[in-house]
C-alpha positions, 0 to 999 in steps of 0.5 A: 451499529455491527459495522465495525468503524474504519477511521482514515487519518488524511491529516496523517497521510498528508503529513507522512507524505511531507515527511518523505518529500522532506527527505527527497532531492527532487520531486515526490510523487506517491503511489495510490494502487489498490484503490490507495492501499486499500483506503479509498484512491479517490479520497488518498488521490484529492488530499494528496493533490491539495498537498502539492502532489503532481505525479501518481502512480497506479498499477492498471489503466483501469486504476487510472481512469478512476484516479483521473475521475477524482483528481481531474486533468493536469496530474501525471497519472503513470501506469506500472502496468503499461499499454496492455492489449485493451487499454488504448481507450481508457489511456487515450481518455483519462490521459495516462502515462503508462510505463512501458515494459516491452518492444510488443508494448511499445509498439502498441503504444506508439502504432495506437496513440502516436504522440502520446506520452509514455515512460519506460520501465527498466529491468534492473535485476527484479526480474518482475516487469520492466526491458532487460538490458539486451532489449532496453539497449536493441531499442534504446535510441528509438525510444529516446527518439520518442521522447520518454516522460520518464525512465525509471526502476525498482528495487527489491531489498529497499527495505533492507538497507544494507543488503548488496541487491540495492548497490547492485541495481542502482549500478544496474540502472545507472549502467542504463540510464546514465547520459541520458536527458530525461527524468529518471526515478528508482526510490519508493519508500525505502528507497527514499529512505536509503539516501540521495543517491537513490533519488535521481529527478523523482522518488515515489513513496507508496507504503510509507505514506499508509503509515507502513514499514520501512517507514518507521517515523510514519504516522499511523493513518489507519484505526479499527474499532470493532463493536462488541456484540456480546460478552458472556462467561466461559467457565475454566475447561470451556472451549471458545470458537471453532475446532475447540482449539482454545481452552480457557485456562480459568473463569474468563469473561468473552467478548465476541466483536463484529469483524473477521476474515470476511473483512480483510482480518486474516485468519491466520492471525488469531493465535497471536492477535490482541484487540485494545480496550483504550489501553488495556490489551485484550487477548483474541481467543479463538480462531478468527471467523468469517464475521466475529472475533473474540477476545478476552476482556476478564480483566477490564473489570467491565464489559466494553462497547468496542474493541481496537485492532488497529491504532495507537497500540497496533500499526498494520506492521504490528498486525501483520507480524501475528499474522505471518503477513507484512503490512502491505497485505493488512491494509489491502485486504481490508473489505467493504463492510466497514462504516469509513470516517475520513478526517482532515 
């Protein structure tokens, strides 16, 4: 088999989830956008669900109609993007929440379905979607009147913890929300992280429970063994790949694996990148390609059948760093050529 094998660790995802639930004051949703971080939403969404998960979040409505495919009716499935003009139909089938993030939203949603649930989304300083405090406070008791699933926020700096945007959007939202009777949520991952006072009736991991940062006690969910195809001898003086831009510095024994940007393995990261041959590191050499990478195996002293990127040596944090990226990116970027194996 070419295919390179992408092993996902559902045992792993379920325990991260735990993990943060442990964390949380209150219920713990989890967040399954792009199509689960990359992994598969309806695969990530039903092991979630048998864990216990009864809130999940999706960016599109079209993400949802698909998660309420695989996990059936019950679940809260709340959409970042709200009611956008053509969504009424799969919000109405698949019976999502979208968090509203405008007047022109929540007029749409009230005039097309009315009373139909819905949550609002609040603006407290991202600048990224969600009502400002002007507009939130112009249509505050109207909305209240209609009686909102949730009210919740995000932060920019969670990662962070000891960064002031993280003080100043908690005062923000509390300024918003205080008062009022209804379930109110702030804290993905980091903000689980940062303590109880993020936590209010709902947090909503999302990276952490891949195995990503700022996670740092995370299970690794994710292994990337890619097959050698072929393994030759590189004379010193030789160039390997693309643009000549390595040189081999003495005699090197080259092996060439199935996988490249094509496959989600960014490009930019081949200058900085190792493969592993069980614990041995393997050097990539040579510019990433649309399909192959290759890697220097000399002191294996054997040719190997395959080669890891990312597993017990490397999480997807790891990987990124070489690749100038964050964790988030690696995960979502990885393509459809992989053969998937799930284990429970």
């Amino acid at each position: 088999m070419t295919s390179a094998t992408l092993s996902i660790d559902l045992g792993a995802l379920v325990r991260n989830w735990q993990a943060l639930d442990a964390m949380s004051t209150c219920e713990t949703g989890a967040v399954v956008k792009a199509d689960g971080y990359g992994l598969g939403a309806p695969v990530v969404g039903r092991a979630l669900l048998r864990a216990g998960v009864r809130s999940f979040f999706v960016a599109t409505a079209a993400e949802g109609n698909t998660l309420r495919d695989a996990i059936g009716q019950g679940p809260a499935i709340y959409v970042f993007s709200g009611h956008m003009t053509g969504d009424t139909t799969a919000i109405d089938k698949a019976a999502l929440t979208p968090l509203l993030n405008s007047v022109d939203q929540m007029l749409r949603h009230v005039e097309a379905l009315p009373g139909a649930p819905f949550g609002i989304q609040l603006d407290s300083g991202m600048n990224r979607l969600g009502m400002e405090p002007g507009e939130w406070s112009a249509v505050r008791d109207i909305a209240l009147a209609q009686g909102p699933a949730m009210i919740m926020s995000h932060l920019a700096c969670a990662d962070e913890p000891s960064h002031p945007m993280n003080a100043h959007q908690l005062a923000e939202f509390r300024a918003m929300t205080d008062g009022m009777d209804v379930p109110r949520s702030l804290a993905a991952t980091g903000g689980t992280i940062l303590g109880p006072e993020y936590h209010f009736d709902m947090t909503r991991p999302g990276i952490g429970l891949y195995g990503g940062l700022p996670f740092v006690d995370a299970a690794p969910v994710v292994t990337l063994d890619l097959p050698v195809i072929q393994v030759r001898d590189v004379m010193q003086g030789e160039t390997v790949g693309y643009g000549n831009t390595w040189i081999a510095p003495r005699d090197t024994r080259v092996a060439t694996v199935s996988g490249g940007y094509a496959d989600g393995l960014i490009r930019a990261m081949g200058p900085n990148a190792t493969l592993y041959a069980g614990d041995v590191p393997c050097p990539v050499v040579g510019r990433v390609s649309m399909d192959l990478i290759t890697a220097d195996v000399t002191d294996l002293g054997g040719d190997p059948t395959e080669l890891q990127l990312l597993g017990r040596h490397q999480s997807v944090d790891t990987v990124a760093e070489a690749a100038g990226t964050i964790g988030y990116e690696i995960l979502t970027s990885l393509g459809q050529r992989y053969h998937r194996t799930h284990v429970q």
